[in-house]
N, C-alpha and C positions, 0 to 999 in steps of 0.2 A: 398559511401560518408560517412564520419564519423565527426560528429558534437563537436564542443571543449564544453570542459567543460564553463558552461555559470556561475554557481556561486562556491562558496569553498563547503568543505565539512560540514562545519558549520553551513553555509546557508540552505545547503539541508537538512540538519536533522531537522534543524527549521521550515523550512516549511513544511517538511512532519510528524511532531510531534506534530506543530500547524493544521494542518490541521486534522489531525487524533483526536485531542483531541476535538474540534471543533463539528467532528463527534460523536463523542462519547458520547459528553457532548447535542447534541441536542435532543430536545422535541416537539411534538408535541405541537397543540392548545390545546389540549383534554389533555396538560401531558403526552404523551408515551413519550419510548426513546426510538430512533431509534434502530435497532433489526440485519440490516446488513448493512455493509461496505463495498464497493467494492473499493481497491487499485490497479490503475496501474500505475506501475513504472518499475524504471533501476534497485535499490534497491543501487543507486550510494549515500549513503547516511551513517551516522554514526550509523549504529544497535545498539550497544548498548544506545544509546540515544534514539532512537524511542522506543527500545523495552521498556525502563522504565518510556517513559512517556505515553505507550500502559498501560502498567500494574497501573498506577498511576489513572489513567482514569475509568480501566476498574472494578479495587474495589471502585470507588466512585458511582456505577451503583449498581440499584436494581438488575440485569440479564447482565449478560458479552454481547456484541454485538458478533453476527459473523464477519470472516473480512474476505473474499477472496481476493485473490492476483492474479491478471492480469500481468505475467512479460513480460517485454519483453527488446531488448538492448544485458550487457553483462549477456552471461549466469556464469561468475565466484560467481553471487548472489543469485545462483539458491536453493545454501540449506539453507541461514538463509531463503529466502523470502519462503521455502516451510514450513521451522518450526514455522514463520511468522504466514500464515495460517492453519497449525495446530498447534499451539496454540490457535490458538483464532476458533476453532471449525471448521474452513472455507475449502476451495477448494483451491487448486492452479493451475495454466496454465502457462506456457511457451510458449510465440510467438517468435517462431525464425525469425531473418531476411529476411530470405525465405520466410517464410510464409504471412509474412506482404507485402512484395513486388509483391508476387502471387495474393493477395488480392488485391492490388493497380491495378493492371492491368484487372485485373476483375470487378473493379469498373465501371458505363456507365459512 
């Protein structure tokens, strides 16, 4: 089964650049700033838009956050979203369709 694209590509930058900035920019009660970010997504989105409002975020921090990247979807996203996270210090995963579907059926 294959799912239609539900917003443009505009939207999804936005939302994953808000969302990311969002993270980046949060603090604890105590004043920390959050330290890791974990992203999963399709990477169906405008990179270079995310990546400069990643970088834009991440020099207004005392300490860069880590970001790991949880892919999954099309794998055509597989190399910005692994430079993605190394950049930003982190880990990357590929879940393939497979594997997600193996998973579902092993679920009780």
């Amino acid at each position: 089964m294959k799912l239609e694209k539900v917003a443009s590509s505009v939207e999804a930058w936005q939302a994953v650049a808000g969302a990311l900035e969002k993270a980046l920019n949060t603090k604890t009660s105590n004043g920390y700033e959050s330290q890791l970010i974990y992203i999963l997504t399709d990477g169906e989105f405008d990179h270079e838009k995310v990546d400069q409002a990643i970088r834009q975020a991440q020099q207004q921090r005392d300490r860069p956050a880590v970001i790991h990247v949880l892919a999954c979807g099309n794998p055509d996203n597989q190399g910005y979203l692994s430079r993605l996270a190394r950049n930003n210090q982190g880990q990357y995963i590929f879940i393939t369709d497979e594997e997600m579907a193996r998973q579902r059926k092993e679920m009780p």
